[in-house]
N, C-alpha and C positions, 0 to 999 in steps of 0.2 A: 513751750506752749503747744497743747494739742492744737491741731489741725481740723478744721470743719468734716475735710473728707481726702480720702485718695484715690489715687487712679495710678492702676498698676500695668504696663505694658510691658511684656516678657516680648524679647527679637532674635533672634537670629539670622544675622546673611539678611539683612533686610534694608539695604542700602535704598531701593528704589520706594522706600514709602516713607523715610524718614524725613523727605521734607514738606509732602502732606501730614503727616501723624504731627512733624512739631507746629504748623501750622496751625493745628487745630486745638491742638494743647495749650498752646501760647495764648490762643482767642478764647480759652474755658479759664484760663489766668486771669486775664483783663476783666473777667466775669465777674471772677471773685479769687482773691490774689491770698485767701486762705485755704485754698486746696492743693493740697502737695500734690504732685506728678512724679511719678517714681518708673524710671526705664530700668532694663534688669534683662542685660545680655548674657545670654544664653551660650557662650564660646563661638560666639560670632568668627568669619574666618574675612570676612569681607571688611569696611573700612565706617561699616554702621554703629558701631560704639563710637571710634573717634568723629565721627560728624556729630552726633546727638551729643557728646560730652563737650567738645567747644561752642554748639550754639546754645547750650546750659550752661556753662559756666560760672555768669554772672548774675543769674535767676534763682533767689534763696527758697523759693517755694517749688525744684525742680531736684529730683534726687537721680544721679547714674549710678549701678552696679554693676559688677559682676560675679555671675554665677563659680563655683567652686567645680572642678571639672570631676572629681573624684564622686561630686552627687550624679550626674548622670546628665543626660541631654533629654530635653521634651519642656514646651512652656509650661508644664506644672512644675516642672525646679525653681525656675525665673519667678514663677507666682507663690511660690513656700517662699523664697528673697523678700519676696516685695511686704508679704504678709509682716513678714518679723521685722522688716524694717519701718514698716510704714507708722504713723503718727497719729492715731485716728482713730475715733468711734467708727464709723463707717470705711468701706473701702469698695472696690468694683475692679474688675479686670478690664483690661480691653487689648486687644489682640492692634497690632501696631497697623496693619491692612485694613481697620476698624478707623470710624469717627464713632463723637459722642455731639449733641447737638450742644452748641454753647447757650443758644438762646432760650436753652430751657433749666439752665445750671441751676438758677435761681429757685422754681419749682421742686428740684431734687433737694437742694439743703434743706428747705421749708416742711417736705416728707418725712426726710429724715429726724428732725428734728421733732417730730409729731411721733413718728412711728414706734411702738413696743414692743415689734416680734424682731427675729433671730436674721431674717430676710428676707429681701420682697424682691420683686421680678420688674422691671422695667419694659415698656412699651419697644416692641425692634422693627425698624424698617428695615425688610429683607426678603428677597425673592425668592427664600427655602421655605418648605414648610414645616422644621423639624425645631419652631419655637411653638408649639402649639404647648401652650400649660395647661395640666390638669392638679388639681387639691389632691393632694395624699401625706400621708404620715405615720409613721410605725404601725398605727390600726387600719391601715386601709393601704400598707406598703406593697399589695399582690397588684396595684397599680400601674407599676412601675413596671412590671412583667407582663402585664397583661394588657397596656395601651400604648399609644404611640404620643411619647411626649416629649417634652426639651429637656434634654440631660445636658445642657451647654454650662458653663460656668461663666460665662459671660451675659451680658447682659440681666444681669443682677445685682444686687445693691448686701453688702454682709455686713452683720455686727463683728467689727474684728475681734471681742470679747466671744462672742459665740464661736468664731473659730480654733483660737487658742484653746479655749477651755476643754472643747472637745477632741482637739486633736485633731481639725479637720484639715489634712494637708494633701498635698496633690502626688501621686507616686510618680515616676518616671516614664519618658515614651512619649506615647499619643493615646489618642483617647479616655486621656487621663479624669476629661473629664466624667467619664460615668460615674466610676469610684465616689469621685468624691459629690457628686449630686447624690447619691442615691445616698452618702452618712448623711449630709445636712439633711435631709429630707427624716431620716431614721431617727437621728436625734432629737429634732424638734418638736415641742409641746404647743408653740404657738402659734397664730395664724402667719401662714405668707402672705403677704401683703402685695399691693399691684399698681404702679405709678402709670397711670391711663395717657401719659403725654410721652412721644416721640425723645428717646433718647439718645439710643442706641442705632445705628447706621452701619447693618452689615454687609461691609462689600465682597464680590464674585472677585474671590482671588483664586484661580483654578491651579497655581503651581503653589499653592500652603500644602502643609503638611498630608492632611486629609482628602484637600479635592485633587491631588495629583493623582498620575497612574498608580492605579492598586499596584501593591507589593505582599512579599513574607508579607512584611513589618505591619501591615497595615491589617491583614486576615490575624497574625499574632496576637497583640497589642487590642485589637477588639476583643476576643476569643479572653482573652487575660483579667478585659476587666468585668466581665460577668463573673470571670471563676472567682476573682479576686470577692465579689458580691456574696459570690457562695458561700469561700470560706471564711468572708467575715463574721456570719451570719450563723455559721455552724459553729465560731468559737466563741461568738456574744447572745445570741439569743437559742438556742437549739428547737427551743418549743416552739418558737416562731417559723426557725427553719422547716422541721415538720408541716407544721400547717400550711405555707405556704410552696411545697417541695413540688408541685402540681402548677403551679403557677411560675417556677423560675425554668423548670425544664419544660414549658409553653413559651418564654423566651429564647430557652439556646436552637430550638427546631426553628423557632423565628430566625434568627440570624444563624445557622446555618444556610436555608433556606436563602435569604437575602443576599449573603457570601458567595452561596450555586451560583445565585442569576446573573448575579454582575461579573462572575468571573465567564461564562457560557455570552453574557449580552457586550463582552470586552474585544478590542480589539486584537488580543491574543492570537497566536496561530494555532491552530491544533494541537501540536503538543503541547504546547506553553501553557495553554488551557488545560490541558491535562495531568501536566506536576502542579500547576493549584488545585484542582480539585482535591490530587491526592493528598496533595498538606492539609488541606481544609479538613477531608476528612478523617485524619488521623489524629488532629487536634480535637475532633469535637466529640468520637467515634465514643469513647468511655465518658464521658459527659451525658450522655441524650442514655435514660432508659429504650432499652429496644423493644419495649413491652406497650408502648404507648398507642391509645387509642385516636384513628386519624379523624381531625373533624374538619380542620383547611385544608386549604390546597397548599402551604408551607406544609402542614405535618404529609401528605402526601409528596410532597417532591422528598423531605428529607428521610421519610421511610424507605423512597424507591433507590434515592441518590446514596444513602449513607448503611442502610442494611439493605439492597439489594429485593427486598420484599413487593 
């Protein structure tokens, strides 16, 4: 029997949040005792699968996996797991350092349940500013290059049919989520939709993935998933690529630019600060036309910083 809805939580090494996360899980249970819960470790090295698997155990509406080690490490492997396994018209991710509010569960089925597009965006309490949403879609995708908006895969709400059908799965790493925000967004014909009530509860986890000390892995794995934009872009739509080729290389001088400062504004020591910049730069260096007309002060620092001009 389908399921109302899912909720997909990818971990690893995440012993100290598992017994908030089943707290909160358990209390969205009691809500409504038709929404599957699906955890999905990630090659966990710590003792956070066997805690979350025996306080599941006897809860039929509570699914544990694990990840296959040969797909790779990053919560978009755990999140491709949960998709294919999950039970459900609808589905939503949540990152295990994350709550979801129970007292509004009822309101989400009720959305859903009304809703006809591919995906909507749910309300997030959180002290970033990088859930700011803006309207775009394949005719209006120089958006996405050209403004500052929520590429997070979380806090959202998806048709698990629109994602199968598409193809939309998460590649390996971190920052996985660009990638795959920028296809749902590319695919879609219909409106995104916007659930105005508090769901979503993003907590300041400063040792996750992301908000840890920069690394490589971290200037990489960003740097990857623009090109990865590129080259999708150039082998599905070309003409589009074209028209828009002005607008994604106005992004990479953007995050170059943004990659400078935080490496120059980091607590690195001088040299250390100095073999990042040169990674950075040699990553981005055939990336960025050097012909480019300066009109910010990003295209100015990455003209002076990356061709010396």
């Amino acid at each position: 029997m389908q399921k109302d809805f899912s909720i997909i939580i990818p971990f690893y090494n995440a012993n100290k949040f598992v017994k908030l996360s089943l707290e909160n899980t358990l209390e969205i249970s009691k809500k409504n005792s038709n929404i599957e819960i699906i955890y999905v470790n990630n090659n966990s090295k710590d003792s956070s699968y066997s805690k979350i698997k025996n306080k599941i155990k006897n809860l039929k509406n509570f699914k544990i996996y694990n990840t296959n080690k040969k797909k790779g490490m990053g919560p978009g492997i755990a999140r491709n797991l949960g998709i294919k396994k999950s039970n459900s018209k609808f589905l939503t991710f949540l990152d295990i350092d994350d709550s979801i509010e129970p007292k509004n569960i009822g309101k989400l089925i009720k959305y859903c349940k009304k809703f006809k597009g591919n995906f909507f965006l749910i309300k997030t309490k959180s002290n970033r500013n990088d859930f700011k949403n803006i309207s775009y879609n394949k005719k209006n995708i120089k958006n996405f290059f050209r403004q500052s908006n929520n590429m997070h895969a979380i806090a959202k709400v998806y048709k698990k049919k629109y994602l199968v059908n598409y193809k939309l799965f998460f590649s390996k790493g971190i920052f996985e989520d660009i990638f795959f925000t920028f296809k749902c967004h590319f695919y879609n014909k219909k409106k995104v939709g916007f659930l105005k009530k508090v769901l979503y509860e993003k907590k300041e986890n400063f040792s996750s993935i992301t908000l840890s000390k920069k690394t490589f892995k971290h200037i990489y794995f960003k740097f990857i998933a623009f090109k990865s934009i590129e080259s999708f872009l150039k082998k599905n739509d070309i003409k589009l690529f074209n028209k828009i080729y002005k607008d994604i290389q106005y992004r990479f001088r953007g995050e170059f630019s943004n990659e400078y400062n935080e490496i120059i504004k980091s607590k690195f020591n001088k040299s250390e600060k100095e073999i990042f910049v040169n990674y950075l730069k040699k990553l981005y260096k055939n990336s960025i036309d050097k012909k480019f007309k300066v009109i910010t002060l990003k295209d100015k620092i990455t003209k002076k910083k990356l061709f010396n001009v």
